[in-house]
C-alpha positions as protocol buffer text, in pm:
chain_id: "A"
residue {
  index: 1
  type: UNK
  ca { x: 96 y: -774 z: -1464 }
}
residue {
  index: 2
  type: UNK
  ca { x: 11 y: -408 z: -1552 }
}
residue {
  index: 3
  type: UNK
  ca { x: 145 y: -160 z: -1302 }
}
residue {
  index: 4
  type: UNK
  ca { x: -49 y: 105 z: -1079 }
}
residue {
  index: 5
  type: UNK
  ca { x: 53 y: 428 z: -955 }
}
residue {
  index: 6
  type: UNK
  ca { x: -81 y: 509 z: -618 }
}
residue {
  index: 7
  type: UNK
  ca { x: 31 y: 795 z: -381 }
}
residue {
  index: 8
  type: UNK
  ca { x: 212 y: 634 z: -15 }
}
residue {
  index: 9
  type: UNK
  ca { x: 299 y: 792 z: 322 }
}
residue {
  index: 10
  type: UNK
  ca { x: 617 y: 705 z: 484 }
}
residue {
  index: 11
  type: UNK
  ca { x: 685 y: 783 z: 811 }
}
residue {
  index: 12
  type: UNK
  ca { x: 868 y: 689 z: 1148 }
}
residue {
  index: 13
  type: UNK
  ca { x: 744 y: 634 z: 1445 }
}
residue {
  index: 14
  type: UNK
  ca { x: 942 y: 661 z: 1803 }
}
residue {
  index: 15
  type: UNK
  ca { x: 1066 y: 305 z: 1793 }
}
residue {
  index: 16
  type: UNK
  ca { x: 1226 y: 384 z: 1420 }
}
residue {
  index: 17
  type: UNK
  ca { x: 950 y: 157 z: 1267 }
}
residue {
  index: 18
  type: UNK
  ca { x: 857 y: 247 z: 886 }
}
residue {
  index: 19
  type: UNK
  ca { x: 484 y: 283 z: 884 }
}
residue {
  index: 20
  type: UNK
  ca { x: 371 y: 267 z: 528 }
}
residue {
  index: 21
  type: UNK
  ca { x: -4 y: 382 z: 442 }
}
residue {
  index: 22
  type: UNK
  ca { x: -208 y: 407 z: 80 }
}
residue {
  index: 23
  type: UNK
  ca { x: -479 y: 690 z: 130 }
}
residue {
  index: 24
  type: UNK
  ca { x: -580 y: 544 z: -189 }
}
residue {
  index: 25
  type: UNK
  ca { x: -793 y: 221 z: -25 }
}
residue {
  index: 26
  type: UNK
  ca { x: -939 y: 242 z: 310 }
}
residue {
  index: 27
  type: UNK
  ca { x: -744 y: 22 z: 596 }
}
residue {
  index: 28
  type: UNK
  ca { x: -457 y: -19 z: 320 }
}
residue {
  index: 29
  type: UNK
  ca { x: -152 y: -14 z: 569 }
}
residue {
  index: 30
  type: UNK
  ca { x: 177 y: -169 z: 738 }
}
residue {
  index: 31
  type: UNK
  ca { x: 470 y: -144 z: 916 }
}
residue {
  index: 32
  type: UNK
  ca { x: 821 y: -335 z: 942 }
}
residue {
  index: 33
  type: UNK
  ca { x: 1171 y: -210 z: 1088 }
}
residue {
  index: 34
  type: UNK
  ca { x: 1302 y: -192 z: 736 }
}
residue {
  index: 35
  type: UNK
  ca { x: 1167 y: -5 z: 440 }
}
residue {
  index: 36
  type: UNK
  ca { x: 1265 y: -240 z: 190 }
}
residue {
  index: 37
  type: UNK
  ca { x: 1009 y: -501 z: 392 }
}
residue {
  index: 38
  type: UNK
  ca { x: 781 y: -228 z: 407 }
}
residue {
  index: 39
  type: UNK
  ca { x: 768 y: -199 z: 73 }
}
residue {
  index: 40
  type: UNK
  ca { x: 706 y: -521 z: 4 }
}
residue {
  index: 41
  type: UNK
  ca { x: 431 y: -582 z: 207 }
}
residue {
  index: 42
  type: UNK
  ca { x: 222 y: -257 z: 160 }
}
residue {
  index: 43
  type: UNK
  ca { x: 206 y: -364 z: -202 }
}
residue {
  index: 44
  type: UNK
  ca { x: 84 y: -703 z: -89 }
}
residue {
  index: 45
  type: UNK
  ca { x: -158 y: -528 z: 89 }
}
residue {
  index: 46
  type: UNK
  ca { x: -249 y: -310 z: -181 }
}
residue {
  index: 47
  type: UNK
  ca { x: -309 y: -601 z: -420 }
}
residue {
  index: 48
  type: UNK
  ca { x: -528 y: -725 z: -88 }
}
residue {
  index: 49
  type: UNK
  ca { x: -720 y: -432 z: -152 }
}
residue {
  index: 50
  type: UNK
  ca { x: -747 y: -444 z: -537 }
}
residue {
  index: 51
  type: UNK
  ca { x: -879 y: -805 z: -515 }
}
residue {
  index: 52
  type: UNK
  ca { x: -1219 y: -690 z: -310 }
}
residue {
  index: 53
  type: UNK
  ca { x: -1228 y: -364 z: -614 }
}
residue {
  index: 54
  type: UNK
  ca { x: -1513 y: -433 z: -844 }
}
residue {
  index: 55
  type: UNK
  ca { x: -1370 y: -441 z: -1218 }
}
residue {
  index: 56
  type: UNK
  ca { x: -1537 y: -120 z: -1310 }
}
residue {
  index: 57
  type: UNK
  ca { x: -1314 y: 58 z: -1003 }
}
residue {
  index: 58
  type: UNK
  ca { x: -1022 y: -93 z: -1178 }
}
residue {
  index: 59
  type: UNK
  ca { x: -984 y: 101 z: -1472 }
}
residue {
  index: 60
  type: UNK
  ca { x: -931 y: 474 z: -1233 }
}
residue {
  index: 61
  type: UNK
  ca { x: -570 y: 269 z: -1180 }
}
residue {
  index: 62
  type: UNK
  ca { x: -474 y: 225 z: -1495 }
}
């Protein structure tokens, strides 16, 4: 599996829940009251994202 670089945005919200978002991919976003879950699932939701990429789009990641 090759790996990506893509920038994030971490914040808080009122509650203390992480809200992670990838300007990167439109709608590419998540939340969890950990940041070790968010983690995990923004890049779940980031390889959401890459799946609906046509392959040419692909190589600006690498």
């Amino acid at each position: 599996m090759k790996s990506i670089h893509v920038p994030l945005i971490i914040e808080t919200d009122e509650d203390g829940i992480f809200i992670i978002s990838c300007p990167q991919f439109k709608g590419c976003h998540t939340y969890s009251k950990t940041i070790d879950e968010a983690i995990f699932r923004i890049k779940e939701v980031i390889g959401m994202c890459m799946e609906d990429l046509e392959p040419d789009h692909l190589n600006t990641f690498v």
